[in-house]
Every structure is written in structure tokens, then in C-alpha cells.
C-alpha positions as CSV (number, residue, x, y, z in Angstrom):
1,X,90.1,73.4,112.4
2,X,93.2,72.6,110.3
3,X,92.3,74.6,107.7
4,X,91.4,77.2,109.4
5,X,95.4,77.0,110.6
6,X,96.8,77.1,107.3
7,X,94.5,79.7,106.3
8,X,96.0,81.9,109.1
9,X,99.8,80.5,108.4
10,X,98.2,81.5,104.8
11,X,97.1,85.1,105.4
12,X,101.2,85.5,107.5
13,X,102.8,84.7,104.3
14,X,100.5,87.4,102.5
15,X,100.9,89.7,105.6
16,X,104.6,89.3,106.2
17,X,106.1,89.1,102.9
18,X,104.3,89.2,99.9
19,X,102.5,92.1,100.9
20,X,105.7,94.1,101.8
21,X,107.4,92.8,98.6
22,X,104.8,93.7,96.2
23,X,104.4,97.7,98.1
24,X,108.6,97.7,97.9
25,X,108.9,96.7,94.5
26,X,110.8,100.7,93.4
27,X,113.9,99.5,96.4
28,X,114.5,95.5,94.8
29,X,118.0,95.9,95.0
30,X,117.8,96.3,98.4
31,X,115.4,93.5,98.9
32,X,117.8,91.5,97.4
33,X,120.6,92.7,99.6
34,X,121.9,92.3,103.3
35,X,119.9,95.4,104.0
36,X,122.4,97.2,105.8
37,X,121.5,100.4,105.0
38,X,117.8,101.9,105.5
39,X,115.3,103.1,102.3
40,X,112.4,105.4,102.2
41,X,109.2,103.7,101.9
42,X,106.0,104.5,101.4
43,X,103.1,105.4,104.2
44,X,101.1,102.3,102.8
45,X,104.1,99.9,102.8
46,X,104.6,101.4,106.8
47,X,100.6,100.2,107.7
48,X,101.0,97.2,106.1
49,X,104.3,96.5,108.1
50,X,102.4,97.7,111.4
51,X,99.5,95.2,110.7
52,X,101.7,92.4,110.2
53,X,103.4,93.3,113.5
54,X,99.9,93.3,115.0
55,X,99.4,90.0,113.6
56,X,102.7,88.3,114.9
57,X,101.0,89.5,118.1
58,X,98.0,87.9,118.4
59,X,98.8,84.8,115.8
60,X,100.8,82.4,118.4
61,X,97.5,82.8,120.5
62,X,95.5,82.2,117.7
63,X,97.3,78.7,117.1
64,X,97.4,77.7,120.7
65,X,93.8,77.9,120.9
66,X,93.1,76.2,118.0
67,X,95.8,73.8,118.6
68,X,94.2,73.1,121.9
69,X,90.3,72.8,120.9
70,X,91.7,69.7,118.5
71,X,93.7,67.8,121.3
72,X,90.2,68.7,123.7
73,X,87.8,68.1,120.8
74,X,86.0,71.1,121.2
75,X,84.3,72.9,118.1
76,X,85.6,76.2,117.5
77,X,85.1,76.5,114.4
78,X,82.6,79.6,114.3
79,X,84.3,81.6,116.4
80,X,88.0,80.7,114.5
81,X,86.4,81.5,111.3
82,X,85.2,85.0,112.6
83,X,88.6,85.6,114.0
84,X,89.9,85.4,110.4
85,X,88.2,86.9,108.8
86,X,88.3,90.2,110.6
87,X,92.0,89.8,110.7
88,X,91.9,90.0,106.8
89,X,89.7,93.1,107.5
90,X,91.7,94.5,110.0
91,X,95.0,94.7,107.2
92,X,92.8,95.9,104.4
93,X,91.7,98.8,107.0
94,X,94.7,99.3,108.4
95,X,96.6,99.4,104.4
96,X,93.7,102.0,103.2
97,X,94.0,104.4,106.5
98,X,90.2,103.4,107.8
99,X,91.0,104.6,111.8
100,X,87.8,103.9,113.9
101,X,86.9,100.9,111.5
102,X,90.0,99.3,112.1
103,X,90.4,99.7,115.7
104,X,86.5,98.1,116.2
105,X,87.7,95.1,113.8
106,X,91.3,94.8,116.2
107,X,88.6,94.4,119.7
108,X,86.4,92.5,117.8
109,X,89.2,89.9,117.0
110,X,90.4,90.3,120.1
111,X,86.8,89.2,121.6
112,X,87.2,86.3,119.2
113,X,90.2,85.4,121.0
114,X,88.7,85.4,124.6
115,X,85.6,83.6,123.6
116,X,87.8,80.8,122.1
117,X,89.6,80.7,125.2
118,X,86.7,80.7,127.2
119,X,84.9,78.2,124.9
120,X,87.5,75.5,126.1
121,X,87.8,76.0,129.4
């Protein structure tokens, strides 16, 4: 279960700023700066910054339960693994502009969630 944590605190770095960095690569300078001021960016870079909003929504939960199912001992391996791995789907879906795809990945995570949950009650 601990890897599965740093894989998710693995896929936040990627999500949250090398991601972002790489699709803002034109505005550097302002990367760089106090970013006071506002740039255009692209339609891409904007998904990729909603997904990783998404993602600081649902991660703390994500760590709780995992968290939780190594203090009780119970196995949650399965269902933590299929968590992440639609969450990996879910920005790659959300980046390339696949609509109904993505939403079905986002409830199936979301069921992931639950079932952990439910698993360790």
C-alpha cells in the first residue's frame, strides 16, 4: 500500500507541475516570475489544470483511506490500484478533450473510493 501512495504523490507531481510546466513552456519568464500579471494559455494547458484540480479533490481521500487500511490491516490493494490507474486515465482524457469517456473514468474512481471506504468499515 505504500507504493501505491507514492505513486499517487507521484502522478500529483506530474499532474500539478510538470504537466503545467512542460504545456507553458512559450510564457517561462513568467514562470519564473511572481506572476503578478495573467498570460494566455493554451485550451490543453486549461484541461490539464482542471484535472489536477479534480485530483486535489479526491487525493486527501485517497490517502486517508489508504492510510487507514495500513493502521487496520486491511488489503486494499486491488481496489487502490484501480483507483490509480483510472486517475492516470481520467488526465489523459480530460488533456485530449474525450467528454463521455472521461466523465465514466471520474464515477468509476469515484466508486473506487466508496468501495475502499466501505471495504474497511
Amino acid at each position: 500500500m505504500a507504493t501505491l501512495i507514492i505513486y499517487a504523490l507521484a502522478l500529483a507531481l506530474v499532474q500539478f507541475w510538470i504537466l503545467p510546466a512542460s504545456l507553458n513552456l512559450k510564457n517561462i519568464t513568467y514562470l519564473l516570475s511572481n506572476r503578478d500579471d495573467t498570460v494566455e494559455t493554451s485550451v490543453i494547458y486549461n484541461r490539464v489544470a482542471r484535472a489536477a484540480a479534480n485530483y486535489q479533490e479526491s487525493l486527501p481521500a485517497f490517502l486517508a483511506l489508504c492510510l487507514l487500511s495500513m493502521h487496520m490491516g486491511v488489503d486494499l490493494t486491488t481496489t487502490a490500484m484501480a483507483w490509480l490507474a483510472l486517475r492516470v486515465a481520467y488526465v489523459a482524457c480530460y488533456t485530449f478533450g474525450i467528454t463521455y469517456l472521461r466523465t465514466i473514468i471520474w464515477l468509476g474512481s469515484l466508486g473506487c473510493l466508496v468501495s475502499m471506504a466501505l471495504q474497511l468499515i
